[in-house]
C-alpha positions as CSV (number, residue, x, y, z in Angstrom):
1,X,-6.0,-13.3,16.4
2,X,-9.1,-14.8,14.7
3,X,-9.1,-19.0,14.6
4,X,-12.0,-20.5,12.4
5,X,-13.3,-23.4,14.6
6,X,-13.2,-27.0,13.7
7,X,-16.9,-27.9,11.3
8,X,-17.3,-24.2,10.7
9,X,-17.6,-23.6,6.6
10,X,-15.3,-21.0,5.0
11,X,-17.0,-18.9,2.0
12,X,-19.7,-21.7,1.8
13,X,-17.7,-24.6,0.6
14,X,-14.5,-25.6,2.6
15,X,-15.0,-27.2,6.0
16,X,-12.3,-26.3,8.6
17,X,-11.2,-29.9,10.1
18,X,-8.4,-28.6,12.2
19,X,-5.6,-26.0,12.8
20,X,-2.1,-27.1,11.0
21,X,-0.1,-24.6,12.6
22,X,0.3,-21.0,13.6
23,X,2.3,-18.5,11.9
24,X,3.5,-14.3,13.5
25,X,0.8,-13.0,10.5
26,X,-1.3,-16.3,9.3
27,X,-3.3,-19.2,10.7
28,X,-3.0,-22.7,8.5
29,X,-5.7,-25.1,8.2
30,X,-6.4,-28.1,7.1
31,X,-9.6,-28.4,5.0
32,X,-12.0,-30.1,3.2
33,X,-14.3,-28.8,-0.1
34,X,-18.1,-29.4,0.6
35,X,-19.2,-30.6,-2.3
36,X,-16.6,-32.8,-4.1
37,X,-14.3,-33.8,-1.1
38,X,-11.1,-32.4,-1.8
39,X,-8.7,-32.0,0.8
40,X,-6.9,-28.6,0.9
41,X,-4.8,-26.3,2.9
42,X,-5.9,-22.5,3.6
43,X,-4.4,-20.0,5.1
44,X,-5.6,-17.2,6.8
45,X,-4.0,-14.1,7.5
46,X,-4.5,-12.7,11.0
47,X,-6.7,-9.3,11.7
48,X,-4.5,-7.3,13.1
49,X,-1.9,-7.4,10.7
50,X,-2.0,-3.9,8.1
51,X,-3.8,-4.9,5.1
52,X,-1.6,-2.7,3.1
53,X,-1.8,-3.2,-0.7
54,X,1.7,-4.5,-0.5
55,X,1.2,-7.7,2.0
56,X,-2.6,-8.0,-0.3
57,X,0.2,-8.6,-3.4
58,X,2.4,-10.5,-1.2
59,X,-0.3,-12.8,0.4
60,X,-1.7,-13.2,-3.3
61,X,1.4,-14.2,-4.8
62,X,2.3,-16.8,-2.1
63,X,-1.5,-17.8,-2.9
64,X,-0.6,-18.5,-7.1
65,X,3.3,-20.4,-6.2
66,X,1.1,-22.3,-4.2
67,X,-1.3,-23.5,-6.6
């Protein structure tokens, strides 16, 4: 299991500010946009779980409800 550490930047605009939780397949954190401020939750799924196309589709899906 990968964790981003607190201050690091994710895809050059969300700053990690701390872990929310820990899931069996994903990592929550809480974070902050670079630029405009906005505060945001991301989640991260965990390398060692398959990155089949079906959990891509899942993990997507759960990515647009979300939204």
């Amino acid at each position: 299991m990968t964790t981003l550490a607190p201050g690091s930047v994710l895809a050059e605009k969300w700053r990690i500010e701390s872990v929310l939780g820990v899931g069996w397949m994903e990592t929550f954190y809480d974070a902050v946009h670079v630029r405009i401020g906005a505060l945001v939750a991301i989640k991260v799924l965990h390398a060692d779980i398959p990155r089949d196309s079906g959990m891509r589709a899942r993990f997507l899906q759960e990515g647009y409800v979300a939204n």
